[in-house]
C-alpha positions in Angstrom: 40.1 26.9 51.7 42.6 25.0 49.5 42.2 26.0 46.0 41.8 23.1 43.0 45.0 23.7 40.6 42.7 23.2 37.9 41.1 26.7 38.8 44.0 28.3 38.2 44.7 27.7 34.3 41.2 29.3 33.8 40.9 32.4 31.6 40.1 35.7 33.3 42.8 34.7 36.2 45.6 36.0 37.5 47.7 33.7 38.5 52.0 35.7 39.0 52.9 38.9 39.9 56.5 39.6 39.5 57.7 42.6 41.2 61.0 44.2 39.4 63.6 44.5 41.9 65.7 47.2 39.7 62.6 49.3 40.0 61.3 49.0 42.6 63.8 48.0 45.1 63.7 45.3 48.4 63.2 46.3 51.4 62.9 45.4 55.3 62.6 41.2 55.9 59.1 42.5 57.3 57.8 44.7 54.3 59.2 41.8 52.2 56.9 39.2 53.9 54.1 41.4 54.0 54.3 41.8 49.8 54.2 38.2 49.5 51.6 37.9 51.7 49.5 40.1 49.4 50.4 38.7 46.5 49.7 35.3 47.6 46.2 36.5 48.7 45.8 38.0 45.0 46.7 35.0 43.0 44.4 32.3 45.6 41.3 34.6 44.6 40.5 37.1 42.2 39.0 37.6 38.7 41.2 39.4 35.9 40.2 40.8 32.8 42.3 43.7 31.6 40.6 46.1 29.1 38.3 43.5 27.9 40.8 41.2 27.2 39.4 37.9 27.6 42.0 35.3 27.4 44.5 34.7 30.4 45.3 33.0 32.3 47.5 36.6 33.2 50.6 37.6 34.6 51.3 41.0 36.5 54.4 42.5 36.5 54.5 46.3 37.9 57.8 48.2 37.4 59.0 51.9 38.1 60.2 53.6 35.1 61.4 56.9 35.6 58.4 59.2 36.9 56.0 56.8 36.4 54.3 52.9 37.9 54.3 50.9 34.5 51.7 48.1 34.9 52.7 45.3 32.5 50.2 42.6 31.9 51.1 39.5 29.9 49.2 35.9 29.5 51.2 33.5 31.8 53.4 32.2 29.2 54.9 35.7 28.3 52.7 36.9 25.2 52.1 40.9 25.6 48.8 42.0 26.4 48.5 45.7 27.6 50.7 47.7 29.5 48.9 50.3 32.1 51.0 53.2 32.9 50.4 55.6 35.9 52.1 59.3 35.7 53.7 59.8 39.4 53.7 63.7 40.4 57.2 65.3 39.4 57.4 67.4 42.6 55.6 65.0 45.1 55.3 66.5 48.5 57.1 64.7 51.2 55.3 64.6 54.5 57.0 62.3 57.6 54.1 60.0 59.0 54.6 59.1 62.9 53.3 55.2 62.7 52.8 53.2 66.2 55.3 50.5 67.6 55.8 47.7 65.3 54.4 45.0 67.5 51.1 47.6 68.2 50.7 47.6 64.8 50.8 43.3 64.2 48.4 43.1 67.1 45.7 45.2 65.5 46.1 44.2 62.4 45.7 40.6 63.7 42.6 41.6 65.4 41.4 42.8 62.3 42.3 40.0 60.6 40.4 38.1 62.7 37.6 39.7 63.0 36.8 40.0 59.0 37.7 36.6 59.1 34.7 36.1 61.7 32.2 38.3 59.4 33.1 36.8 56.4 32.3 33.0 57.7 28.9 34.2 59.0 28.2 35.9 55.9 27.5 39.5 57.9 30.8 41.5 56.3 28.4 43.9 54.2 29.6 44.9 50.7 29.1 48.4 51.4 28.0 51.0 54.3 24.5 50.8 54.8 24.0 54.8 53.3 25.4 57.4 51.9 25.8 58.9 55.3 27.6 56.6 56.6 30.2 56.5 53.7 31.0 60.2 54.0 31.1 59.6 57.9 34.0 56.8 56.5 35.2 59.4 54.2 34.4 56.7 51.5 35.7 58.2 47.9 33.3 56.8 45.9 29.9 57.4 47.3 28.4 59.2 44.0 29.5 56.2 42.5 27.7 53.5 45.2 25.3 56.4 45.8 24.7 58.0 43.0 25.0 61.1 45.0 
């Protein structure tokens, strides 16, 4: 769906993120692609309003800054508007996570991909599990707050 460039100077909008290199480092030519992927996907759709703030259009740019993930949050031509900052664990435990061939792991996700893509076209992607049950089958985190359980 191409996206009207119009819709994209509107307020409550994010429309950059800006990942600090320094910080936060490059990586594989695959991980690299895979970031802008996601940040393409972000800026085409999505509705921003940082703590109540109600101008924007926005900008995002997250940072490391010593122990912890510094959200900074601008309006898109560079004026300050809040700064989020998440406290990483000092100690963090380390644990080695075997992961599945590279190529098994495109070919599932792009089966995925596919599929949602499917679901979402013939409007029957639900917005949530169909009970509580079933979210802590999932494992869901937030059923009390879906649930009220």
């Amino acid at each position: 769906m191409a996206s009207d460039d119009s819709d994209k100077s509107k307020t409550g909008r994010l429309v950059a993120v800006t990942l600090d290199e320094a910080s936060i480092g490059r990586t594989s030519r695959d991980v690299e692609h895979e970031r802008a992927v996601a940040i393409y996907d972000l800026i085409e759709e999505n509705s921003f309003r940082p703590g109540g703030h109600d101008a924007g259009p926005y900008a995002l740019n997250p940072r490391i800054d010593g122990n912890r993930l510094v959200f900074d949050i601008r309006l898109a031509d560079g004026a300050p508007v809040i700064a989020q900052i998440v406290a990483l664990r000092e100690n963090p435990e380390v644990i080695d996570v075997p992961l599945p061939a590279a190529d098994t792991i495109r070919a599932r996700l792009g089966a995925l991909s596919e599929q949602l893509a499917v679901a979402r076209r013939d409007h029957t992607y639900p917005r949530k599990p169909p009970n509580a049950a079933a979210c802590h089958a999932l494992g869901c985190g937030y059923v009390a707050r879906c649930w009220g359980h």
